[in-house]
Residue frames as qw, qx, qy, qz and C-alpha x, y, z in Angstrom:
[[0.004, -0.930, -0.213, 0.300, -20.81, -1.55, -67.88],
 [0.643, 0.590, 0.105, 0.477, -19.30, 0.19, -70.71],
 [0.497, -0.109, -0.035, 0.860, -16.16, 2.88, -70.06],
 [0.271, 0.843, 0.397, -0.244, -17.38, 6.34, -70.30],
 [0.731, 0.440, 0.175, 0.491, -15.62, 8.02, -73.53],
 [0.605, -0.345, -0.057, 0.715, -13.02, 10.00, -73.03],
 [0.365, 0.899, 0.185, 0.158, -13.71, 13.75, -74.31],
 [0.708, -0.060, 0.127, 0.692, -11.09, 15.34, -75.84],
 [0.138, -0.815, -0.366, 0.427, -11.27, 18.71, -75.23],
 [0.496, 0.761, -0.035, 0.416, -9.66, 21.54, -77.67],
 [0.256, -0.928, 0.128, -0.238, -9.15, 23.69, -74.65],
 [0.956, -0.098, 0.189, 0.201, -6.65, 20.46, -73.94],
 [0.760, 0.241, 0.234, 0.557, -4.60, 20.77, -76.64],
 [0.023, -0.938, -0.079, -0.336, -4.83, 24.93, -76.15],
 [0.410, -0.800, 0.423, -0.113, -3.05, 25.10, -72.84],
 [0.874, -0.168, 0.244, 0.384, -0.39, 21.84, -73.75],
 [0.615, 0.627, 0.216, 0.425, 0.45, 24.14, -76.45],
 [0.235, -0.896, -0.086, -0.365, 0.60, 27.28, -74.62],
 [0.792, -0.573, 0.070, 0.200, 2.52, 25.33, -71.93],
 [0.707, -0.203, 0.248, 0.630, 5.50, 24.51, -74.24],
 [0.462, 0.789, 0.156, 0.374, 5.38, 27.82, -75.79],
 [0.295, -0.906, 0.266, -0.148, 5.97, 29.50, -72.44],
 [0.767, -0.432, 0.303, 0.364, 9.21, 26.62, -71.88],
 [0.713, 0.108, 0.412, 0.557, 10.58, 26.32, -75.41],
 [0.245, 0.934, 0.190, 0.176, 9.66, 29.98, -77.02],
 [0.532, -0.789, 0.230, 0.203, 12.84, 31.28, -75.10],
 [0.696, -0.210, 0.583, 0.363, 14.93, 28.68, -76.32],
 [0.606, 0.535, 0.542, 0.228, 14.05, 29.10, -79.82],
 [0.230, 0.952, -0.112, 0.168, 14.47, 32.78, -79.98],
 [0.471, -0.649, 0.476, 0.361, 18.17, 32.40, -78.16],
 [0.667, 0.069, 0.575, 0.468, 18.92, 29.79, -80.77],
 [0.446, 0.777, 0.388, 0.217, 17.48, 31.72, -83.70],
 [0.084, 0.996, 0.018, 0.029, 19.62, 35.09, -82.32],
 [0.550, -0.541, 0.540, 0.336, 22.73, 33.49, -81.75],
 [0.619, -0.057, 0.486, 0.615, 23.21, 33.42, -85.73],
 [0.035, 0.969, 0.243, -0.020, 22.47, 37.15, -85.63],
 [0.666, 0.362, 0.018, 0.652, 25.42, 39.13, -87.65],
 [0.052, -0.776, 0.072, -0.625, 24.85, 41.84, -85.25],
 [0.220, -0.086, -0.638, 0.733, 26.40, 42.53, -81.72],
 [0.324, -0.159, 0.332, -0.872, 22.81, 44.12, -80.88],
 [0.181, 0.285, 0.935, -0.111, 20.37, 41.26, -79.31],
 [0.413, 0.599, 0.561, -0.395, 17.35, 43.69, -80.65],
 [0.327, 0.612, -0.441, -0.569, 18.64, 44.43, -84.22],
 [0.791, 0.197, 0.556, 0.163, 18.43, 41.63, -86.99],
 [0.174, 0.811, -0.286, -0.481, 20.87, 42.22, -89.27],
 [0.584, 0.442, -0.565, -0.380, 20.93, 38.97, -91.21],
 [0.950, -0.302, 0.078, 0.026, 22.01, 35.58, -90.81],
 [0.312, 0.711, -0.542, 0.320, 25.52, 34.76, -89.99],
 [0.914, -0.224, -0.278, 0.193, 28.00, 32.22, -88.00],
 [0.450, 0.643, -0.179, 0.593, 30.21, 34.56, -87.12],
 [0.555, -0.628, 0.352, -0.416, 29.46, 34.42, -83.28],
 [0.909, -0.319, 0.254, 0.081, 30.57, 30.62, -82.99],
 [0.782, 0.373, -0.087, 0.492, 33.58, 31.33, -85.07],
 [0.054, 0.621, -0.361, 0.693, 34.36, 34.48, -82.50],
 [0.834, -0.441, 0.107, -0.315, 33.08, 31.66, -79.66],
 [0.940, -0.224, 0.086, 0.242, 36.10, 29.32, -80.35],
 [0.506, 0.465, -0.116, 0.717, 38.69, 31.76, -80.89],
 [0.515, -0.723, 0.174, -0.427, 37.32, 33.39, -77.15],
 [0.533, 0.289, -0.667, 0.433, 40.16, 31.89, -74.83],
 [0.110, -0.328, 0.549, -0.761, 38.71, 33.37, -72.05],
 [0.772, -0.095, 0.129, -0.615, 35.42, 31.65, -72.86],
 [0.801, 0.142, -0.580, 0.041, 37.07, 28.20, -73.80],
 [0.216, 0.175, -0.800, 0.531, 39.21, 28.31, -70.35],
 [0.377, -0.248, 0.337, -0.826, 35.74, 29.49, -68.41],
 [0.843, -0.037, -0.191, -0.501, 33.83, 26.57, -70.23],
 [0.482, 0.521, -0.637, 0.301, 36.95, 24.30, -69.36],
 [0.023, -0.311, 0.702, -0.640, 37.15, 24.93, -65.90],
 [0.625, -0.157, 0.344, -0.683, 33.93, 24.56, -65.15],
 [0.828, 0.188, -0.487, -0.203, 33.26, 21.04, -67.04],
 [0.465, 0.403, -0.708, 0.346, 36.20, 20.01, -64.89],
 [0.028, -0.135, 0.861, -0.489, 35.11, 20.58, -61.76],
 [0.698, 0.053, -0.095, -0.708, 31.49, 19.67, -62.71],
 [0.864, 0.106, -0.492, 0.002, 32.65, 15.83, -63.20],
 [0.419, -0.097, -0.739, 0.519, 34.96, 15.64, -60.24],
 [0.222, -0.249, 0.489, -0.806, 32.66, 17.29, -58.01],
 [0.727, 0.016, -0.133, -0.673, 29.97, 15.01, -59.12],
 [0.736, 0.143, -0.632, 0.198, 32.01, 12.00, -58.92],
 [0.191, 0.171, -0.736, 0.627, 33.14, 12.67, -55.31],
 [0.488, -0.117, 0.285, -0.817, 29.61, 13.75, -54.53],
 [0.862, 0.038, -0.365, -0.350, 28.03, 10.43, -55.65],
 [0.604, -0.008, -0.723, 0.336, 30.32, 8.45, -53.17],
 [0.016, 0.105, -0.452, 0.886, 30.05, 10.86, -50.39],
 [0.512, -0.025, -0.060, -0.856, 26.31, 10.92, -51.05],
 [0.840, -0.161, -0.511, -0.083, 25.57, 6.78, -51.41],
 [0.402, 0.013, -0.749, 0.526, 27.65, 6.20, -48.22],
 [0.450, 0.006, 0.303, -0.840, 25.19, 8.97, -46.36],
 [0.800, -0.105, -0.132, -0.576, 22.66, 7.25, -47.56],
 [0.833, -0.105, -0.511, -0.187, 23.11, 3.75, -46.47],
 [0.176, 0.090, -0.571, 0.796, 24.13, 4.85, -43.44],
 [0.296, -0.055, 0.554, -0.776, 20.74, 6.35, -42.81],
 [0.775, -0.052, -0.088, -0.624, 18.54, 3.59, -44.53],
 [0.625, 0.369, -0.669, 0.160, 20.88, 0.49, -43.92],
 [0.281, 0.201, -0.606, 0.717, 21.74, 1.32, -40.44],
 [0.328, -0.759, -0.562, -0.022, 18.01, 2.03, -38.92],
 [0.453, -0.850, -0.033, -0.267, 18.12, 4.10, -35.60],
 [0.675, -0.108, -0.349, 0.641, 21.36, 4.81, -33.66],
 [0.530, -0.521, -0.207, 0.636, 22.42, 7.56, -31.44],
 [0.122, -0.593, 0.193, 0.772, 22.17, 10.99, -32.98],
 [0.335, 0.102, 0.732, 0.584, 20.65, 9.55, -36.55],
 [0.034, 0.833, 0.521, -0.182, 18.18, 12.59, -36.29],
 [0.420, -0.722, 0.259, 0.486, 20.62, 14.76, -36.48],
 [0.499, -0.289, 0.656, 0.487, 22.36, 13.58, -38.72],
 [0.271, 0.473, 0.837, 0.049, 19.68, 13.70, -40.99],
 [0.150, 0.915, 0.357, -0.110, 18.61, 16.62, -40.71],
 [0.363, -0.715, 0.329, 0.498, 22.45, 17.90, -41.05],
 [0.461, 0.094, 0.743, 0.477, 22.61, 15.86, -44.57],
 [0.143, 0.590, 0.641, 0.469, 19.90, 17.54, -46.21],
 [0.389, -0.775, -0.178, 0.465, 20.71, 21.15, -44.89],
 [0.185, -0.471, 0.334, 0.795, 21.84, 22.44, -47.65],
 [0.092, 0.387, 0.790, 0.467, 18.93, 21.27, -50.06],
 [0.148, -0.891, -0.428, 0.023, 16.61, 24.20, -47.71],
 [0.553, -0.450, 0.036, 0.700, 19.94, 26.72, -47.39],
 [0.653, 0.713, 0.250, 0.052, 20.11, 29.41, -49.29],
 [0.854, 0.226, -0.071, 0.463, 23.03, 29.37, -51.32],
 [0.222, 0.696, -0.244, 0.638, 24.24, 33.16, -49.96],
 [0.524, -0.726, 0.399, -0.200, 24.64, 31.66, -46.53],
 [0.884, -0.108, 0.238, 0.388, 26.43, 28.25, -47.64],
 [0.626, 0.457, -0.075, 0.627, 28.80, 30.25, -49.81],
 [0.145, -0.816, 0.201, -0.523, 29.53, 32.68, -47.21],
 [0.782, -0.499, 0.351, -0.130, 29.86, 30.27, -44.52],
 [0.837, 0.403, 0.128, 0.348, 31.90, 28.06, -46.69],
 [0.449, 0.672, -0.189, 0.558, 34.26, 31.46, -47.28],
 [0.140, -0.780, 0.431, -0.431, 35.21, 31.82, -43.64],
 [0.927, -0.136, 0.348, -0.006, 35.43, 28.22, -43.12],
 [0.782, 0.357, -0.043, 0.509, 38.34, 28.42, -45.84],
 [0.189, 0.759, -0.285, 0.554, 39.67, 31.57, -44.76],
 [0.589, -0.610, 0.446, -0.285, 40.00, 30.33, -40.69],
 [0.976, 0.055, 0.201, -0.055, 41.48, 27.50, -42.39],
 [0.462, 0.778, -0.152, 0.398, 43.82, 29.40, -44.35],
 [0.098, 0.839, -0.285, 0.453, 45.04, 31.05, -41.57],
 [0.741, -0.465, 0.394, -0.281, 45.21, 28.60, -38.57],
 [0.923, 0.070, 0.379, 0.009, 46.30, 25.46, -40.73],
 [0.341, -0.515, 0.453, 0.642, 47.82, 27.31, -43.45],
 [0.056, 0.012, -0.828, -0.558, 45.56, 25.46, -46.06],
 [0.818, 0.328, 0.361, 0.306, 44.07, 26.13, -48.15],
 [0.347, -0.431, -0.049, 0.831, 46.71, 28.72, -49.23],
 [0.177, 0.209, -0.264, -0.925, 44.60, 30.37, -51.79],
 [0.706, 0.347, 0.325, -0.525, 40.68, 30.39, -52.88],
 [0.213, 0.490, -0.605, -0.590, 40.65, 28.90, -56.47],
 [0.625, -0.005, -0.427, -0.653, 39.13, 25.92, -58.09],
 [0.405, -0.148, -0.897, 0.099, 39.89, 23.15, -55.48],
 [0.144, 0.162, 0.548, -0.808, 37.51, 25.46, -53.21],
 [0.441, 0.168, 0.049, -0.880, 35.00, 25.48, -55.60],
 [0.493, 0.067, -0.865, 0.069, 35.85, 21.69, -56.21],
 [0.158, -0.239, -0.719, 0.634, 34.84, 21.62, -52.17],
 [0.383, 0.258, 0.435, -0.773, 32.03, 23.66, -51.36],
 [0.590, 0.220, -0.311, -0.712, 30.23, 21.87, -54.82],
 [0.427, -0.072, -0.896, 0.095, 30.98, 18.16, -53.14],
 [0.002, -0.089, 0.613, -0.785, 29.56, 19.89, -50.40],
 [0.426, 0.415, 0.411, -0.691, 25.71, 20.57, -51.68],
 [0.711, 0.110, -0.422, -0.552, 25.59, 18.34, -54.29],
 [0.102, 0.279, -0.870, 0.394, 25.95, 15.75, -51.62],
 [0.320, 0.178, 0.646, -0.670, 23.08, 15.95, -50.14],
 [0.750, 0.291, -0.013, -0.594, 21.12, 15.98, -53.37],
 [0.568, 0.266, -0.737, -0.251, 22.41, 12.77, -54.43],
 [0.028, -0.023, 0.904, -0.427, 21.96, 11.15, -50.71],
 [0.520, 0.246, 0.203, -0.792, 18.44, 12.40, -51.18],
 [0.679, 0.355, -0.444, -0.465, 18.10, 10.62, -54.75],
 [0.342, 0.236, -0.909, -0.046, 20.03, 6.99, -53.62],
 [0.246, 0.059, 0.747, -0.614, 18.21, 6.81, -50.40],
 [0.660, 0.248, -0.126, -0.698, 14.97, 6.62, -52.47],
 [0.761, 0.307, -0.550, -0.155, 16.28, 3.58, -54.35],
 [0.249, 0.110, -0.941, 0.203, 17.63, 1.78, -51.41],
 [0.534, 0.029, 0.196, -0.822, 13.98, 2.26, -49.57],
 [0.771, 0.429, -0.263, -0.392, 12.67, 0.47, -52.72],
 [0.386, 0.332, -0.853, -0.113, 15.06, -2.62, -52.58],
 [0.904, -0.212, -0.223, -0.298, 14.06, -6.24, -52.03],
 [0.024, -0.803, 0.517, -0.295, 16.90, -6.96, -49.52],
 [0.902, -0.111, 0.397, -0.129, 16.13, -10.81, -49.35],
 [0.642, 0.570, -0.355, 0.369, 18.90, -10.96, -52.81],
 [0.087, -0.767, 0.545, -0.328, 21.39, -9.64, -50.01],
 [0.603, -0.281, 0.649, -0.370, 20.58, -11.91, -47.21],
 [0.962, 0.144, 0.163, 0.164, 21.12, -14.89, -49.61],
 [0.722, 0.546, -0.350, 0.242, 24.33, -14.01, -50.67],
 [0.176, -0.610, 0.644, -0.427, 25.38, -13.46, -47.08],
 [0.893, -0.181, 0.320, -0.259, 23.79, -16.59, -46.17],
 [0.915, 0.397, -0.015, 0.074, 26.17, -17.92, -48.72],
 [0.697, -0.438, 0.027, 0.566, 29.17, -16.68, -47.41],
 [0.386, 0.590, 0.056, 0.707, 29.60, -13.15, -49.23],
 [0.209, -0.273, -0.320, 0.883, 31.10, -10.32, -46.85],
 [0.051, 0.854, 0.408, -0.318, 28.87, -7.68, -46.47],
 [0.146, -0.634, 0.363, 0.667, 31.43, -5.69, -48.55],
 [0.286, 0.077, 0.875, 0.382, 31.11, -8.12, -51.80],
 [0.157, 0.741, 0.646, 0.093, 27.45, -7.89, -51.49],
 [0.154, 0.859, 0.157, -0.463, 27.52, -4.20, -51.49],
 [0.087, -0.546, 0.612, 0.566, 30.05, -4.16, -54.52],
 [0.091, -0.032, 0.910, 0.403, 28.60, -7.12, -56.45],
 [0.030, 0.573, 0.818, 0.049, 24.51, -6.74, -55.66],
 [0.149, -0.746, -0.429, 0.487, 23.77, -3.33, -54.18],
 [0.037, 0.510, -0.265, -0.818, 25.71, -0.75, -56.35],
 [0.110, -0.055, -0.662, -0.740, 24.32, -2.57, -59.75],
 [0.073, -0.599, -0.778, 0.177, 20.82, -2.39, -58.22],
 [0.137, -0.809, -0.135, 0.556, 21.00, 1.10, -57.10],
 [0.490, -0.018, 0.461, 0.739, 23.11, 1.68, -60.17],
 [0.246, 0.574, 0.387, 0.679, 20.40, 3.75, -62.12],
 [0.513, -0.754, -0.361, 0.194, 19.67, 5.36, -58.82],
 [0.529, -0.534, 0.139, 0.645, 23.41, 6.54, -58.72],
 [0.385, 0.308, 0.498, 0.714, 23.72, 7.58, -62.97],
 [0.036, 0.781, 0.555, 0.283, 20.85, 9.78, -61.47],
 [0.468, -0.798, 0.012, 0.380, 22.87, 11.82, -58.61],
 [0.496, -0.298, 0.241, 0.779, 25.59, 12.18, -60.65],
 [0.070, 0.517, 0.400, 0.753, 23.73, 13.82, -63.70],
 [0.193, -0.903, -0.363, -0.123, 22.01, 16.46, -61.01],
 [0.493, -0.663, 0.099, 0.554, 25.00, 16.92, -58.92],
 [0.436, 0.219, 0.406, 0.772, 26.70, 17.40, -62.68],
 [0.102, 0.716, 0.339, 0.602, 23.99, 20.09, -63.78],
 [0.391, -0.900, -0.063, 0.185, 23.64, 21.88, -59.95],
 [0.552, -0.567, 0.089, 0.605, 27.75, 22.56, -60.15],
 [0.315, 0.480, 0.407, 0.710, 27.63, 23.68, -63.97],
 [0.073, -0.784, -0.429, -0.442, 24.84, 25.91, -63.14],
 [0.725, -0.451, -0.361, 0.375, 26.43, 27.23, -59.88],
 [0.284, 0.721, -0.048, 0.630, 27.03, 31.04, -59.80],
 [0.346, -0.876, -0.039, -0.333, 26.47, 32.26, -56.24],
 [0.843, -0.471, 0.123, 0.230, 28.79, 29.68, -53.93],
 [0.757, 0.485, -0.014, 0.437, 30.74, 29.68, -57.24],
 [0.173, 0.858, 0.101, 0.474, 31.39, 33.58, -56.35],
 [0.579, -0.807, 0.011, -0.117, 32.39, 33.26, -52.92],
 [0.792, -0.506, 0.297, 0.170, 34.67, 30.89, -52.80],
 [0.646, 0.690, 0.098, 0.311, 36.54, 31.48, -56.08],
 [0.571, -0.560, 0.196, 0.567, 39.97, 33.18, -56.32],
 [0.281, 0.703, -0.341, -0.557, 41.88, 35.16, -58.85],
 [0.190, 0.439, -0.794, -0.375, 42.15, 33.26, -62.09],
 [0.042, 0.370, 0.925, -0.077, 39.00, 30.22, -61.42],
 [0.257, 0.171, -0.291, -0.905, 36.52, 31.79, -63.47],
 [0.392, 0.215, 0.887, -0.118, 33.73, 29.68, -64.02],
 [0.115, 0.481, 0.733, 0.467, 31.11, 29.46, -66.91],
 [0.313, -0.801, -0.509, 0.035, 28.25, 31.34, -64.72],
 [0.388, -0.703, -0.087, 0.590, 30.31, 33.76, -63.36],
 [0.328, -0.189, 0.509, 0.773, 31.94, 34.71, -66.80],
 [0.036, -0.543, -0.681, -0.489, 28.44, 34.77, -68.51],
 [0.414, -0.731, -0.399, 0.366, 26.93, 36.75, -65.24],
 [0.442, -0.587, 0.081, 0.673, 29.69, 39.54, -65.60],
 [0.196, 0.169, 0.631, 0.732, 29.19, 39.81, -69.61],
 [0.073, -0.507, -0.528, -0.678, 25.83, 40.76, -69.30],
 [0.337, -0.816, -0.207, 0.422, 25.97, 43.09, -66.45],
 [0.089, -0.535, 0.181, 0.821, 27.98, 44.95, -69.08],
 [0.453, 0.411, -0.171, -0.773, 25.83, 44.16, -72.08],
 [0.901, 0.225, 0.242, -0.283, 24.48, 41.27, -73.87],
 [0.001, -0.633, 0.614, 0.470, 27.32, 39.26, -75.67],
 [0.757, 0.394, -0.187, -0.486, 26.16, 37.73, -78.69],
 [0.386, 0.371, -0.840, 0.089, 29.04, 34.55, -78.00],
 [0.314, -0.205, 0.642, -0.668, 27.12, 34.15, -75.20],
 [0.819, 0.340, -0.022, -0.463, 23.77, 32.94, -77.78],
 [0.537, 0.347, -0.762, -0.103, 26.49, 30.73, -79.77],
 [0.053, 0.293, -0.916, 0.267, 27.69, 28.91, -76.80],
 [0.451, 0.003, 0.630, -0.632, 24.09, 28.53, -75.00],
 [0.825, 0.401, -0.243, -0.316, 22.91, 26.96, -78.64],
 [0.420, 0.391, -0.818, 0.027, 25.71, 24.45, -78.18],
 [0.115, -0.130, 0.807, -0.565, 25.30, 23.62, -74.98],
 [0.715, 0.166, 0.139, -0.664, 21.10, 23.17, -75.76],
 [0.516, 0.582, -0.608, -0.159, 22.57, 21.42, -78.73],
 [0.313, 0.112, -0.920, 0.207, 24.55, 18.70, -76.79],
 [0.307, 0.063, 0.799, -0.514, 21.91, 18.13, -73.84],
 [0.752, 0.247, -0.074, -0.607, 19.09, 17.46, -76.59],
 [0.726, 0.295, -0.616, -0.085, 21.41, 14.73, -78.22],
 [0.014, -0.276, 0.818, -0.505, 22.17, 13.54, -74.83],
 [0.619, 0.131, 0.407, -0.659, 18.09, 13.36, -74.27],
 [0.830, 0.211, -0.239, -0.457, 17.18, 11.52, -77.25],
 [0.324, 0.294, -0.892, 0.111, 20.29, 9.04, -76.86],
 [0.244, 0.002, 0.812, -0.530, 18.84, 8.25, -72.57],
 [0.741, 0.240, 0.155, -0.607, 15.12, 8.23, -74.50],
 [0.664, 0.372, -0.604, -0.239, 16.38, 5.73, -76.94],
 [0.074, 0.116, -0.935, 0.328, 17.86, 3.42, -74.26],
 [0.303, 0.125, 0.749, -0.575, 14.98, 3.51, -71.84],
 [0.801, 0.184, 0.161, -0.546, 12.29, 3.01, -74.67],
 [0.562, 0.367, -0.741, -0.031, 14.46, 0.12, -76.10],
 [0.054, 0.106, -0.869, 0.481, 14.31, -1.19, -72.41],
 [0.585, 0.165, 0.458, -0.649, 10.68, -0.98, -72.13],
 [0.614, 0.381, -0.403, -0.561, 10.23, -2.54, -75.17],
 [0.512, 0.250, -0.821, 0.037, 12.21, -5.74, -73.98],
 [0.201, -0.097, 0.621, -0.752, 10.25, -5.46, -71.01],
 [0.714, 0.105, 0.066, -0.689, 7.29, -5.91, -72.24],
 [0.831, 0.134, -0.509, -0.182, 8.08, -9.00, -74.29],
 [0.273, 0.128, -0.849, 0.433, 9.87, -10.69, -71.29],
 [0.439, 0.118, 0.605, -0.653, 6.45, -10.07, -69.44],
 [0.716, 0.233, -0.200, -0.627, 4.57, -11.39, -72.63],
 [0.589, 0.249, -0.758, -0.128, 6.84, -14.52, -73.22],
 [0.173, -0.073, 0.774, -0.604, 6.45, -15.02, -68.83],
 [0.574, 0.143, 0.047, -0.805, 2.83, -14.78, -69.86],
 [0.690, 0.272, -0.464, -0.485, 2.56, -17.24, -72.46],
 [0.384, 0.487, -0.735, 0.275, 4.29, -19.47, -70.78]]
């Protein structure tokens, strides 16, 4: 019985179009207005680079873009350990005493919304402050904290997935062979899980970049973040450095995309032949 042929509809290729007009149409006009020689976002008054040459000569915006980068990587980094250990705790460990709980405590801040964790969070430093002594001021290692906090959970969310998914008979030969249970998790588990983890840390990375509200609470004089600095600009008017930077920043996460596309269709590719040459064979 023959396949029935696939019609290819126009109306298809209408709404795919339509789709990425409504994602990328945005983008395009930012980019396009960010080398607009005017300070008004609805005037065109030529072309001109003169915003990214008044973008890297902005101190306040270099320190804002700075800060935040900074604690974007160490909060991700702490949040990816904090997060795999949750998780193989609750897929590793089955059923114990309270692992309901627990559960449901881990992934409590993925349904939260962010103007009660950053509020809670600010009197949880400030009764800290004052009882302990520390911390003695808000500033970026709070915002360092409360972003290990809730990106925690989204990476336990992401590893757990991948340990689910493992064949866990590898393990139980190398223990059968005499590897600690430590070893194996260092020598088998983490490079298993490994793209699992590259994945937590790039979300936890983009959630703390993108981070304005918690950002806001727990902050302190002088820990400015990106969001917060961009937020406050255009509550007093559109600033046209604002287009440069967000064109860079597009800029670097495109070349970042094609690079991860390049890998992973280079990896399918050798996939395939390793399933062709299995084949032939």
């Amino acid at each position: 019985m023959n396949p029935l042929p696939v019609v290819r509809s126009p109306w298809r290729i209408v709404i795919l179009v339509l789709g990425f007009a409504f994602l990328y149409a945005p983008m395009l006009i930012l980019v396009i207005y960010s080398f607009n020689s005017s300070k008004l976002v609805t005037v065109w008054a030529g072309w001109s680079t003169r915003w990214y040459t008044a973008l890297f000569h902005d101190s306040a915006m270099i320190s804002a873009v700075s800060m935040s980068l900074t604690i974007a990587t160490a909060a991700a980094s702490m949040a990816v350990v904090v997060g795999t250990l949750a998780a193989v705790v609750m897929v590793r460990y089955g059923r114990f005493k309270g692992s309901t709980g627990f559960a449901f405590m881990l992934t409590a801040p993925l349904v939260m919304p962010d103007v009660i964790t950053g509020l809670a969070l600010l009197l949880l430093f400030v009764a800290m402050g004052h009882t302990l002594g520390w911390p003695g001021e808000r500033g970026m290692f709070t915002i360092w904290l409360a972003h290990v906090t809730f990106c925690s959970a989204y990476v336990a969310v992401v590893v757990s997935a991948r340990l689910r998914e493992l064949d866990r008979s590898i393990e139980e030969a190398a223990m059968d062979l005499g590897a600690t249970p430590l070893k194996v998790f260092f020598i088998i588990t983490i490079p298993m899980i490994a793209p699992a983890l590259v994945s937590g840390w790039l979300l936890a990375f983009t959630l703390s970049l993108d981070d304005l509200v918690i950002a806001s609470f727990v902050a302190g004089p002088g820990s400015t973040t990106l969001p917060m600095l961009v937020f406050a600009s255009v509550r007093l008017g559109t600033n046209p450095e604002i287009n440069a930077l967000a064109t860079l920043i597009l800029l670097v996460v495109g070349i970042i995309g094609v690079i991860a596309w390049w890998f992973m269709h280079r990896a399918e590719k050798q996939r395939v032949k390793d399933m062709q040459r299995a084949t032939r064979h």
